[in-house]
C-alpha positions as CSV (number, residue, x, y, z in Angstrom):
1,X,243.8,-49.4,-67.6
2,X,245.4,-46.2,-66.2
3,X,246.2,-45.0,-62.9
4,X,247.2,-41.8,-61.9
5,X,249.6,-40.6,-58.8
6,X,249.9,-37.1,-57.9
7,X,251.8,-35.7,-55.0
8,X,254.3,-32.8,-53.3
9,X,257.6,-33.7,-52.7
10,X,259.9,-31.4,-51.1
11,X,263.5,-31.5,-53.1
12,X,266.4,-29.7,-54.0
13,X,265.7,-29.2,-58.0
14,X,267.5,-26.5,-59.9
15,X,270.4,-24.7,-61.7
16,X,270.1,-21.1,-59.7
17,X,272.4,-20.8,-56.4
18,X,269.1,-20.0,-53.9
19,X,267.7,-23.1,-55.6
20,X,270.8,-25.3,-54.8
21,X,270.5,-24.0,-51.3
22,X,267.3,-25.7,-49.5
23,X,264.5,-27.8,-51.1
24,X,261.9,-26.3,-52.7
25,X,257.9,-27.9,-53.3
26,X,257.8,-29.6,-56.5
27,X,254.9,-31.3,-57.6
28,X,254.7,-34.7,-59.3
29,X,251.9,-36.3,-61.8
30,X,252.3,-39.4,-63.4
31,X,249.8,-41.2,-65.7
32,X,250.3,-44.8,-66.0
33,X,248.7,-46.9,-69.0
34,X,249.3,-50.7,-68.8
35,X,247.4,-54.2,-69.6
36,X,245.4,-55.9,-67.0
37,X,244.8,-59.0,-67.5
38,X,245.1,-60.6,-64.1
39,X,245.2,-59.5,-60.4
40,X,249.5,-59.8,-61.0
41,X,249.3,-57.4,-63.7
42,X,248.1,-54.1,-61.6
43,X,250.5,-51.2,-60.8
44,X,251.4,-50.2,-57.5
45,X,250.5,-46.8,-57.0
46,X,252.3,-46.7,-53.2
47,X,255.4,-48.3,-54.9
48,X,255.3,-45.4,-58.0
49,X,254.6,-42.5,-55.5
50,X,257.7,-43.8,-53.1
51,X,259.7,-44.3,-55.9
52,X,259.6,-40.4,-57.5
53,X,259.8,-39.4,-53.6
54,X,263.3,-41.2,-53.0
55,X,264.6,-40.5,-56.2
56,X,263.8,-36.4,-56.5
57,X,264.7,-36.2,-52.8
58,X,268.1,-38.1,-53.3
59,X,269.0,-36.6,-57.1
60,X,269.0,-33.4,-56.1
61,X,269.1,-32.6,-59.8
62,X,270.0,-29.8,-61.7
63,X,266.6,-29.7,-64.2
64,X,263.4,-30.7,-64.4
65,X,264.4,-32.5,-67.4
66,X,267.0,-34.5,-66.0
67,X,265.2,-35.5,-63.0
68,X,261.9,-36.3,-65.8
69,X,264.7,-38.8,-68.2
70,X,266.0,-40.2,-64.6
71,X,262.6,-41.2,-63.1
72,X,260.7,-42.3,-66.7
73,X,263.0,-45.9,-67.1
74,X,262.4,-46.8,-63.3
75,X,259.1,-46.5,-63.4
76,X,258.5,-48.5,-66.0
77,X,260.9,-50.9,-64.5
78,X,258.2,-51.4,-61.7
79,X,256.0,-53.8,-63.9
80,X,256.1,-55.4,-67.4
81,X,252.5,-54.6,-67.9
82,X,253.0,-50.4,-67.8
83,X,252.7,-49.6,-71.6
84,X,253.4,-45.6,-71.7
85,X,253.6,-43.3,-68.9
86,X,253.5,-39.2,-69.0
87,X,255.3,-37.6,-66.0
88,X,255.0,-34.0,-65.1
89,X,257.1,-31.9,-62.8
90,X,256.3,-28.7,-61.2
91,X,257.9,-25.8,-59.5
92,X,255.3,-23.6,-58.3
93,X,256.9,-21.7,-56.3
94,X,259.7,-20.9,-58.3
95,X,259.1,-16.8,-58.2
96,X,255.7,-14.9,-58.4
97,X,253.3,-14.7,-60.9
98,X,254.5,-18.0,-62.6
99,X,255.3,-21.8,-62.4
100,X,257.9,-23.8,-64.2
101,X,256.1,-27.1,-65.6
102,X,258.4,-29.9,-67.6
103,X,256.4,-33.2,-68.6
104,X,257.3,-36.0,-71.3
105,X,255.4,-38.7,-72.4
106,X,257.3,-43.0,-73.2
107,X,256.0,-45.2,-74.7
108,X,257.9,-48.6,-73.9
């Protein structure tokens, strides 16, 4: 099975000093693969969606990448049946005319 969770989360994310100053938008995706095999086996979607909101809101990391490598192993933590995940982070309003995109895939 896979699931899928997207959603905006408003976060202080970046190296630059205006970045560092207020939260910016950043977008999350996260595809979930894991086994079913019983009604004990599904993901919560609420509990991965509230999970990357908490975390990116209270990190206030420096990169995309660190805040990608700090969410990946709590996810997976949520339920033995997740087999590989592929997370996504976006800044899209990071300056005009482009977006900043950082995504990783784990197998566990």
């Amino acid at each position: 099975m896979r699931i899928a969770v997207d959603l905006a989360v408003s976060a202080v994310v970046g190296v630059l000093p205006f970045e560092r100053e207020k939260p910016q938008r950043i977008l999350a995706s996260v595809k979930i693969d894991y086994e079913y095999r019983s009604p004990r086996d599904f993901v919560d979607y609420a509990a991965v969606a509230d999970l990357i909101k908490t975390r990116l809101i209270e990190g206030r990391f420096g990169l995309l990448e660190e805040a990608i490598e700090a969410l990946a192993p709590e996810i997976m933590k949520l339920n033995p049946s997740i087999a590989k995940i592929k997370l996504s982070l976006e800044k899209p309003d990071i300056s005009a005319g482009f977006r900043a995109v950082v995504s990783s895939a784990y197998i566990v």
